[in-house]
SEDO-575413 format. One record per residue (C-alpha): residue in one letter; residue number from 1; x, y, z. Coordinates in steps of 0.05 Angstrom, whole numbers, plus 32768, in hexadecimal, padded with zeros to 4 digits. Example, Ala and Ser with C-alpha at 12.3 -4.5 7.8 and 13.67 -1.06 7.14 Angstrom:
# SEDO-575413
  marvo  drendren    c1    c2    c3
      A         1  80F6  7FA6  809C
      S         2  8111  7FEB  808F
***
This chain:
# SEDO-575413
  marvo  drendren    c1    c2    c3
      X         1  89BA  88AE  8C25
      X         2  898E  88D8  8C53
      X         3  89C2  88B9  8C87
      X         4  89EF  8902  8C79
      X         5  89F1  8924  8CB5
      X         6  89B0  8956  8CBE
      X         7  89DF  8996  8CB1
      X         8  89F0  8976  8C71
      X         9  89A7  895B  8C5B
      X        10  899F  899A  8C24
      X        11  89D3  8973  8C00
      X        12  89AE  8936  8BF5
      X        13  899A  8939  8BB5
      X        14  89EA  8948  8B9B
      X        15  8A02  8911  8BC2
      X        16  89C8  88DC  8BA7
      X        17  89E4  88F1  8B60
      X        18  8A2C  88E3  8B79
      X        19  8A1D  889F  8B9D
      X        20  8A00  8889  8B60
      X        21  8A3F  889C  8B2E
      X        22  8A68  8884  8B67
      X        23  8A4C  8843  8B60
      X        24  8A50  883F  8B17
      X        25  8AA0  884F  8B0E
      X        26  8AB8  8828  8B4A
      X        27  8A8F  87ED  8B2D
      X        28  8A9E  87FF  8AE0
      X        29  8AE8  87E8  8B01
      X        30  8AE1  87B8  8B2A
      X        31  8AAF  878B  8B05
      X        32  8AE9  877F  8ACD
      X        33  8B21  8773  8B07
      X        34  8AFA  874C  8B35
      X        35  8B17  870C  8B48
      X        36  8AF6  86C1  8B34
      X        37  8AC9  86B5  8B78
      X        38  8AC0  86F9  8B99
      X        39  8A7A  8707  8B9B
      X        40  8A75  8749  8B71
      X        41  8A46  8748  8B39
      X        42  8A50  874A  8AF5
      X        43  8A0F  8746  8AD9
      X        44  89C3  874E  8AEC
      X        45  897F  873F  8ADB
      X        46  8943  8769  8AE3
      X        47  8915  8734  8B02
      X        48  891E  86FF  8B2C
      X        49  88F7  86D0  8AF9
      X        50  892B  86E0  8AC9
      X        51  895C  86CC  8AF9
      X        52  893C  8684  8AFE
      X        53  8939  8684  8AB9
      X        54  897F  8691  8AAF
      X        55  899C  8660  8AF3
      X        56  8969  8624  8AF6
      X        57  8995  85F9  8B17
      X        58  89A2  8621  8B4D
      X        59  8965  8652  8B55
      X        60  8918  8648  8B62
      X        61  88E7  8676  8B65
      X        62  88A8  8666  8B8D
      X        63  886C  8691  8B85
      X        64  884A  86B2  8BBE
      X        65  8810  86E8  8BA9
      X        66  87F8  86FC  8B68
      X        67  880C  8742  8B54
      X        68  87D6  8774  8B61
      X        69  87C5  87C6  8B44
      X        70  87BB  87F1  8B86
      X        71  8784  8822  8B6F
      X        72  877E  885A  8BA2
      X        73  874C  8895  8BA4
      X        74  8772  88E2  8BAA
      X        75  8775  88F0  8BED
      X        76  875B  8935  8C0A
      X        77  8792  896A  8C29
      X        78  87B2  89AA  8C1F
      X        79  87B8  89C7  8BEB
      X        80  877D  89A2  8BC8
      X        81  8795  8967  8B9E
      X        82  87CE  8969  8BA0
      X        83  87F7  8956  8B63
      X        84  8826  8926  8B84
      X        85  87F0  88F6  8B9F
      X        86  87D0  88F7  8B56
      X        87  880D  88D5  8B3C
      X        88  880B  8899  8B6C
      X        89  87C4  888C  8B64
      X        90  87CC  8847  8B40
      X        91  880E  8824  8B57
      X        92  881B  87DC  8B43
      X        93  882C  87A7  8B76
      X        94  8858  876D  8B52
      X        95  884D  871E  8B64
      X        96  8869  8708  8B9F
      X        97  88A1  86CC  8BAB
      X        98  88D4  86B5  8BC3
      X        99  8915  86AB  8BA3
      X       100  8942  8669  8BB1
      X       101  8982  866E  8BA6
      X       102  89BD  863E  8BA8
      X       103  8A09  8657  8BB9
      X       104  89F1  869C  8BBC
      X       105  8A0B  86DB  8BCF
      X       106  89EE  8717  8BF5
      X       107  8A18  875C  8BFB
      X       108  8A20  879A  8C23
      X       109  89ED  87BD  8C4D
      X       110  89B7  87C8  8C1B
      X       111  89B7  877C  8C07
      X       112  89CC  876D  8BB5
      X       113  89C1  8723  8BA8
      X       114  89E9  8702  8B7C
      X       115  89E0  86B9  8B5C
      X       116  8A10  8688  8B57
      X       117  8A1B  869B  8B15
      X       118  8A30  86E0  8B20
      X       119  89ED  8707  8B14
      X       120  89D5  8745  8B3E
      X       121  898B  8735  8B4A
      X       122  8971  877A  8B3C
      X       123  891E  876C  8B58
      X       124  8934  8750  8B9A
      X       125  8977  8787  8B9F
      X       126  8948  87BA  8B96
      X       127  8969  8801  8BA2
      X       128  8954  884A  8BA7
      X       129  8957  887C  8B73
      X       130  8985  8858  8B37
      X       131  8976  8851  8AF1
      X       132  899E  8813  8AEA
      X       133  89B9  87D7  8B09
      X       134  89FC  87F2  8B02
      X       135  89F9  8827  8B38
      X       136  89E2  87F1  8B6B
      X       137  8A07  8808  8BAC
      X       138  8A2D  87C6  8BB3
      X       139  8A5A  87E0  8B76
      X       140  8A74  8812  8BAB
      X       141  8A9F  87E3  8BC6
      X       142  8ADE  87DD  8B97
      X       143  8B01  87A3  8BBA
      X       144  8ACD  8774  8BC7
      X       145  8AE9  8736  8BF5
      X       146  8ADF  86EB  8BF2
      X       147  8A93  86DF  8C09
      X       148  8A91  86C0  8C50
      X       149  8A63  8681  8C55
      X       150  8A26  8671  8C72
      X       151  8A1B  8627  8C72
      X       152  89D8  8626  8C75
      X       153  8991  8643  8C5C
      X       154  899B  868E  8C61
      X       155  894E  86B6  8C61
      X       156  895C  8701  8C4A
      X       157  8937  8732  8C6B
      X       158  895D  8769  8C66
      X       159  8961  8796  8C30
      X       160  8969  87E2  8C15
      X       161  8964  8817  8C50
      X       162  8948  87DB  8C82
      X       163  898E  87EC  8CB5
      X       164  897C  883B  8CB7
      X       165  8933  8845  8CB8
      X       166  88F2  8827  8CDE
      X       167  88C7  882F  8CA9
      X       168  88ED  8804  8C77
      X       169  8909  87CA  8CA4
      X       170  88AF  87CA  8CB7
      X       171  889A  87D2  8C6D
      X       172  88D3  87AE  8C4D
      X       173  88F9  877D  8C78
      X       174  88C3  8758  8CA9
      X       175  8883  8747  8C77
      X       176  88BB  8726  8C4C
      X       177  88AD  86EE  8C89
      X       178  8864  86F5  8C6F
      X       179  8874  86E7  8C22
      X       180  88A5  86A9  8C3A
      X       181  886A  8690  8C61
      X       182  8832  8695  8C26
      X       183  886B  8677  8BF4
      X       184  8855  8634  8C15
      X       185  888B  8613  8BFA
      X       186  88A7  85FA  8C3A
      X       187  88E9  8625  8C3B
      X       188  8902  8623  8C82
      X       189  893F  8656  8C8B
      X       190  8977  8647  8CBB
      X       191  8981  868A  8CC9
      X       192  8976  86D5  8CB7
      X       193  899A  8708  8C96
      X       194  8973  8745  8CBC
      X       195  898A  8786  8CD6
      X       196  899B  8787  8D27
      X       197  89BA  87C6  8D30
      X       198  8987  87EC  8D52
      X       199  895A  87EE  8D93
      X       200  891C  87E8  8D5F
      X       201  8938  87AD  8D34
      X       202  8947  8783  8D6E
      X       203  8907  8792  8D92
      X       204  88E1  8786  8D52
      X       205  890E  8743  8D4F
      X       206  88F5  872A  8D8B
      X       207  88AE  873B  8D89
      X       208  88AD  870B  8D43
      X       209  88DD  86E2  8D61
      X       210  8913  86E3  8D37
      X       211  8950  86DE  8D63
      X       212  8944  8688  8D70
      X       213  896E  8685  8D2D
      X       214  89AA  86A2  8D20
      X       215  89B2  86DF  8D00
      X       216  89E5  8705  8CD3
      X       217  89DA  8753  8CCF
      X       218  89E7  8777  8C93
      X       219  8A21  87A8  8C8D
      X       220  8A50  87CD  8C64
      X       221  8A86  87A0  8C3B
      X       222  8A5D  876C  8C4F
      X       223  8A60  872C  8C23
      X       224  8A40  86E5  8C30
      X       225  8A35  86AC  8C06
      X       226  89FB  8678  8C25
      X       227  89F4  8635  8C0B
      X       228  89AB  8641  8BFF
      X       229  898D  8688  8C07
      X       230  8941  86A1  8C09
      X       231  8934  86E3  8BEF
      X       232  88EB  86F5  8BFA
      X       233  88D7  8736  8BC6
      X       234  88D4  8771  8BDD
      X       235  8889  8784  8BF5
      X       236  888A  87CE  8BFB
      X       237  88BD  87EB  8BBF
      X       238  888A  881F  8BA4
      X       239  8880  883A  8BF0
      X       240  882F  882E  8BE4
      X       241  881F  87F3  8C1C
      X       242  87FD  87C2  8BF7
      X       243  87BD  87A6  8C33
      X       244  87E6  8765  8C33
      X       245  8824  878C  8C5D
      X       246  87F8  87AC  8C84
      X       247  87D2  8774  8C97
      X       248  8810  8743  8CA7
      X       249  8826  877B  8CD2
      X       250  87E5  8788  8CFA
      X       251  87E4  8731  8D04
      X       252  882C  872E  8D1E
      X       253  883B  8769  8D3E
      X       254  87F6  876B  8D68
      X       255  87F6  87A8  8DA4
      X       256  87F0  8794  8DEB
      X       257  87DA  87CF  8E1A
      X       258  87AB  87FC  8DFC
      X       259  878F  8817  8E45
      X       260  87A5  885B  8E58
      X       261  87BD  886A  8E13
      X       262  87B6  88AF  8DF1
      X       263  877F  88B2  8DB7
      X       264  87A1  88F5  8D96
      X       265  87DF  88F6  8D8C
      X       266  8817  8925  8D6B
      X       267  8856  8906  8D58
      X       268  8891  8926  8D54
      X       269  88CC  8929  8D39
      X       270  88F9  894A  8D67
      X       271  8917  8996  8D5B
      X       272  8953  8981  8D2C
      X       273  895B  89AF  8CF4
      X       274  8960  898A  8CAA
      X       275  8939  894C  8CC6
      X       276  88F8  8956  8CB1
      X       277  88E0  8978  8CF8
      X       278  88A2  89A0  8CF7
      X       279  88C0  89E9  8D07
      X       280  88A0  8A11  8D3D
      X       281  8883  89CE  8D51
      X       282  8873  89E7  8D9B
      X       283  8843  8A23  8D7F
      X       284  8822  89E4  8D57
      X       285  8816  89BB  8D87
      X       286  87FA  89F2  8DBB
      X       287  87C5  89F0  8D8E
      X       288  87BD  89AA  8D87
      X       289  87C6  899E  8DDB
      X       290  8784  89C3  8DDC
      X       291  8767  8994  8DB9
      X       292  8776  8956  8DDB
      X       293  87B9  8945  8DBD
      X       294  87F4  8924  8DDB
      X       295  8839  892D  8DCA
      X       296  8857  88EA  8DB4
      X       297  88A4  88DA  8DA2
      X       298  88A9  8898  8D8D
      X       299  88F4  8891  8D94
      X       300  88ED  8897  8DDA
      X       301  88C4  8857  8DE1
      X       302  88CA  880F  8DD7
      X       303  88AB  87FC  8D90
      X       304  8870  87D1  8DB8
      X       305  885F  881B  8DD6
      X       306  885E  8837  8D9C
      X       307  8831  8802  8D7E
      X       308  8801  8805  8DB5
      X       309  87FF  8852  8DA7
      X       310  87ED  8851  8D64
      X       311  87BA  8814  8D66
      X       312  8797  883F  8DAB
      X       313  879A  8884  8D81
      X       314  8759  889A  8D59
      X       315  877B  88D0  8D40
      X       316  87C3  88E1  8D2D
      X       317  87E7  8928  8D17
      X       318  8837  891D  8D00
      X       319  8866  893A  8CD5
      X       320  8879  8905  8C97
      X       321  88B2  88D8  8CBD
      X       322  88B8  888F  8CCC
      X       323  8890  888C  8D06
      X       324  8855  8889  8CE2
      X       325  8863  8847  8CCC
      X       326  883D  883B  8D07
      X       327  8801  8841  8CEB
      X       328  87F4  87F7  8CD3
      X       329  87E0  87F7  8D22
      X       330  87AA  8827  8D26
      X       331  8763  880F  8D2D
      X       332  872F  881C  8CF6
      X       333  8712  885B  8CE4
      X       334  875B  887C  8D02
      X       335  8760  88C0  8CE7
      X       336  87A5  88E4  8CCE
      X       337  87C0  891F  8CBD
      X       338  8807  8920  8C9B
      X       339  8830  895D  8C94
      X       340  885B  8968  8C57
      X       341  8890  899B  8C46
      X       342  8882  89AA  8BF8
      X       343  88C1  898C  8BE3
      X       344  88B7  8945  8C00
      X       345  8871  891F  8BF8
      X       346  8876  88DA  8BFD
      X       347  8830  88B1  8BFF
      X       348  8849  8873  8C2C
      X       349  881F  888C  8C67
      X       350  87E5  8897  8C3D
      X       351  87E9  8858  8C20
      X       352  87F1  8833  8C68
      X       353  87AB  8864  8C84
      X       354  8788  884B  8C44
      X       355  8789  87FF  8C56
      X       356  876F  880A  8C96
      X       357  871C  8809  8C9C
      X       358  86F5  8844  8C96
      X       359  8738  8878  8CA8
      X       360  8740  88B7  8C92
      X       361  8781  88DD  8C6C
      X       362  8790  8922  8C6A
      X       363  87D1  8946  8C48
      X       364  87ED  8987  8C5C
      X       365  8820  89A8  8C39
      X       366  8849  89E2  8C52
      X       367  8837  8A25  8C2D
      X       368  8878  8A38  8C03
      X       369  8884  8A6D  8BCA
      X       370  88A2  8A45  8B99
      X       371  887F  89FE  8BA3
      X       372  88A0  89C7  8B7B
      X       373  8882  89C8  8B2F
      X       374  884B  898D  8B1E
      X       375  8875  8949  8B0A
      X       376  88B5  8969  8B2D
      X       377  88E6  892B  8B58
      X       378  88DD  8932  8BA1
      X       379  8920  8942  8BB5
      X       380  8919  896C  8BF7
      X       381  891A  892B  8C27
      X       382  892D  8946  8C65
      X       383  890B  898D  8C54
      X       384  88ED  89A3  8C9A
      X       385  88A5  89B2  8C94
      X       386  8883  89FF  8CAA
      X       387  883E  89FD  8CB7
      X       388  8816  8A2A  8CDA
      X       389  87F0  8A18  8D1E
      X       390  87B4  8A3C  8CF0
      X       391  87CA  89FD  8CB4
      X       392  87C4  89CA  8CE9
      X       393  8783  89DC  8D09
      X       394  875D  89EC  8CC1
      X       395  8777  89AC  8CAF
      X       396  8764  8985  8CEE
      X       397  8725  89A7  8CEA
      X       398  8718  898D  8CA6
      X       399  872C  893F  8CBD
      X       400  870C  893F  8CFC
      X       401  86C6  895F  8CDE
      X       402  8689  893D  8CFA
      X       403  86B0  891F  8D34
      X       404  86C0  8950  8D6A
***
């Protein structure tokens, strides 16, 4: 959804609502007229070992990690703690496995699995922001076709936002490898349903090397029934990185040239209004240039570069934005400063800094006259963020204490 165009952004939170009625009346219809074999659902459970429960002939469900309660101290920032990080103090991690499915289906971009025997499996078709299983986004699609086959053993990789967005396809799609390998259950897929569309994915492909198997890329109407498919859970749907993803990415995805590399860096996030940009970003980073900082735009790299950036850096300045999914690279004691616009906090970046060795966190959110009230829905995604160069240095001054 935060797909709209960037002059259109504002409107995300009416068009969330609308996607998710959208989803429920085209699928209120077309779950009573859909034809014997087509691979809409018609029914769901709310965990996958409910699904086995319900299918044992044709599902298994292998353990892989015990579930765990993340337990994270309040970070320091401004304005001084901050209500939004006291609410995702404690988050719970749930087990990990892998679920084996016979004649199963898989559907659309954001990935709803479907048993043989017609059931939506809500834990691994995990989706943002609905209350039920009903406004799943593969109920937007009111003519749903015959499933195509895959004879073969299908691994899913893919899922919600993985196509559109670095962090997720890092954080959501690859360390479901990781939970397939500590299944140890000897499930050896065929092939992989894992997005290909862009520069990163396929460089990120062949750095694990994924492409020696074939692979089918998720997309809109898309519907394909494999005679066995492996759906890993998904390790990352609270947005707090539990150590395990961080550390299965720091083991694969290892940098290679560290010499020469910048040790302060500012990322940016380009000058495009409604995208989250850091306004009057040049007057900013005048300030921070002084300091030692380089100006770093990750787009304009290869992902190995930007790797080898992150893991050389001792210090790193960004607006909140995907790039700092990067972070899972940096060395130990790395130190971070995030900058928020008050109507978007998120605490995925946090979460990342806090399972690397002695690092430091800092917050700082942009001054505003009407900040968003205690326990209010962070709605402003793509709010651009207005900081002072005064914010940035106080704040910098404040992480960096004892080490200039």
């Amino acid at each position: 959804m935060t797909r709209l165009p960037s002059a259109l952004q504002p409107l995300w939170p009416v068009a969330k609502k609308m996607h998710r009625a959208g989803a429920r009346g085209v699928g209120a219809v077309s779950r009573r007229s859909t034809v014997v074999g087509r691979g809409l659902p018609r029914d769901a459970t709310a965990t996958s070992r409910e699904t086995a429960v319900l299918e044992p002939e044709s599902t298994r469900y292998h353990p892989a990690g015990e579930a765990m309660t993340l337990r994270r101290v309040l970070p320091r920032g401004r304005p001084r703690d901050h209500w939004y990080f006291g609410t995702v103090l404690e988050q719970e991690v749930p087990e990990r496995f892998v679920l084996d499915l016979d004649d199963a289906t898989v559907l659309g971009p954001h990935v709803g699995v479907v048993t043989q025997g017609g059931r939506l499996d809500s834990e691994t078709s995990h989706y943002f922001g609905i209350a039920d299983w009903r406004e799943h986004p593969v109920f937007l699609n009111p003519r749903p076709v015959t499933p195509e086959p895959f004879d073969g053993t299908l691994l899913a990789l893919a899922s919600r936002a993985t196509g559109a967005n670095y962090y997720h396809f890092l954080m959501d799609a690859l360390p479901r490898l990781g939970i397939l390998q500590a299944a140890q259950a000897g499930l050896r897929p065929e092939g992989y349903l894992v997005d290909k569309s862009t520069r990163y994915h396929r460089e990120l492909i062949a750095l694990l090397g994924l492409d020696r198997l074939p692979m089918v890329s998720p997309r809109r109407g898309l519907a394909l029934r494999a005679r066995r498919l492996l759906v890993p859970s998904l390790p990352n749907v609270s947005m707090v990185a539990s150590p395990e993803t961080t550390t299965w990415l720091r083991d694969n995805l290892p940098p290679k040239q560290l010499e020469g590399r910048p040790e302060r860096l500012y990322v940016t996030r380009g000058n495009t209004k409604h995208t989250r940009r850091l306004e009057h970003e040049d007057a900013v980073f005048d300030r921070l240039s002084r300091r030692g900082f380089v100006r770093f735009d990750p787009g304009a790299v290869s992902v190995q570069e930007q790797i080898d950036h992150f893991a050389a850096a001792r210090v790193v300045v960004a607006p909140h934005g995907a790039a700092l999914t990067n972070l899972n690279f940096c060395r130990p004691g790395v130190r971070v400063l995030e900058l928020f616009a008050p109507g978007y906090l998120n605490p995925g970046y946090w979460s990342i800094t806090a399972n690397i060795e002695e690092s430091s966190y800092r917050y700082l959110v942009a001054n505003t006259a009407r900040p968003p009230r205690p326990g209010s829905r962070m709605l402003g995604v793509m709010h651009d963020i207005h900081v002072t160069p005064q914010d940035v240095d106080d704040a910098l001054d404040d992480l960096l204490e004892g080490c200039e």
